[in-house]
GUGUDO-282687 format. One record per atom (N, C-alpha, C): residue number from 0; residue in one letter; atom name; y, x, z. Coordinates in steps of 0.1 Angstrom, whole numbers. Example, Ala and Ser with C-alpha at 12.3 -4.5 7.8 and 13.67 -1.06 7.14 Angstrom:
2
 num residuo atomo     Y     X     Z
   0       a     N   -57   132    78
   0       a    CA   -45   123    78
   0       a     C   -33   132    78
   1       s     N   -22   128    71
   1       s    CA   -11   137    71
   1       s     C     0   129    79
//
This chain:
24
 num residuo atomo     Y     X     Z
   0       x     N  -143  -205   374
   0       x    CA  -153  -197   381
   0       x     C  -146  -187   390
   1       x     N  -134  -179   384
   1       x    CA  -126  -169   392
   1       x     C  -120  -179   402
   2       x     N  -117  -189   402
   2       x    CA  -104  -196   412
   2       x     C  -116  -201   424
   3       x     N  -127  -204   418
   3       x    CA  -136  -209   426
   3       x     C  -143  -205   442
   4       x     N  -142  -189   433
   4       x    CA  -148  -181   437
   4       x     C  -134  -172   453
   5       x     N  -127  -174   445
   5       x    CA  -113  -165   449
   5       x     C  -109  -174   462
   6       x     N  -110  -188   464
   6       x    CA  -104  -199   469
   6       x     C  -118  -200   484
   7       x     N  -127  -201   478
   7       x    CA  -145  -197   484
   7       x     C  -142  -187   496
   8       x     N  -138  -179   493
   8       x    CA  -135  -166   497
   8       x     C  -125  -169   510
   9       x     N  -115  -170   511
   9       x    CA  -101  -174   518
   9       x     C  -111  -188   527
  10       x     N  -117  -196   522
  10       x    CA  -116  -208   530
  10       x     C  -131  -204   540
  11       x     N  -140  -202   535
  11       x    CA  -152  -196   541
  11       x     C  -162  -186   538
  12       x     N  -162  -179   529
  12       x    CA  -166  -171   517
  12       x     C  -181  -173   518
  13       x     N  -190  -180   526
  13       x    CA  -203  -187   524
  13       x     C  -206  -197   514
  14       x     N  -191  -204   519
  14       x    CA  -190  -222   514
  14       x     C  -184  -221   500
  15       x     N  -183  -211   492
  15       x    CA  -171  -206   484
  15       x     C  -181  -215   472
  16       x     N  -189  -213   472
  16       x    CA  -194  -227   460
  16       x     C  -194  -237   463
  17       x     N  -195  -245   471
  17       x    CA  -194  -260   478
  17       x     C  -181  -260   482
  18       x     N  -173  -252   489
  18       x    CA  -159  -254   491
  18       x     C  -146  -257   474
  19       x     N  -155  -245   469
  19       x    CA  -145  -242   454
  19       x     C  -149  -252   446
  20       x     N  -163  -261   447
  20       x    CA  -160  -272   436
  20       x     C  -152  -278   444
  21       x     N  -151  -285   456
  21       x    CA  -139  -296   463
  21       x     C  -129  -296   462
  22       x     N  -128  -279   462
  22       x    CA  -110  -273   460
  22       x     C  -108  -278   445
  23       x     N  -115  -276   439
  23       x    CA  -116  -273   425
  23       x     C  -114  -288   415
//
């Protein structure tokens, strides 16, 4: 949830749930 969110943030901080599961 922290890395998700943290990662979300840095790549688009909109996309930070759709981005951080992909990252994730």
């Amino acid at each position: 949830q922290k890395i998700r969110t943290r990662r979300g943030k840095a790549s688009g901080g909109s996309s930070d749930s759709n981005m951080g599961r992909k990252d994730s």
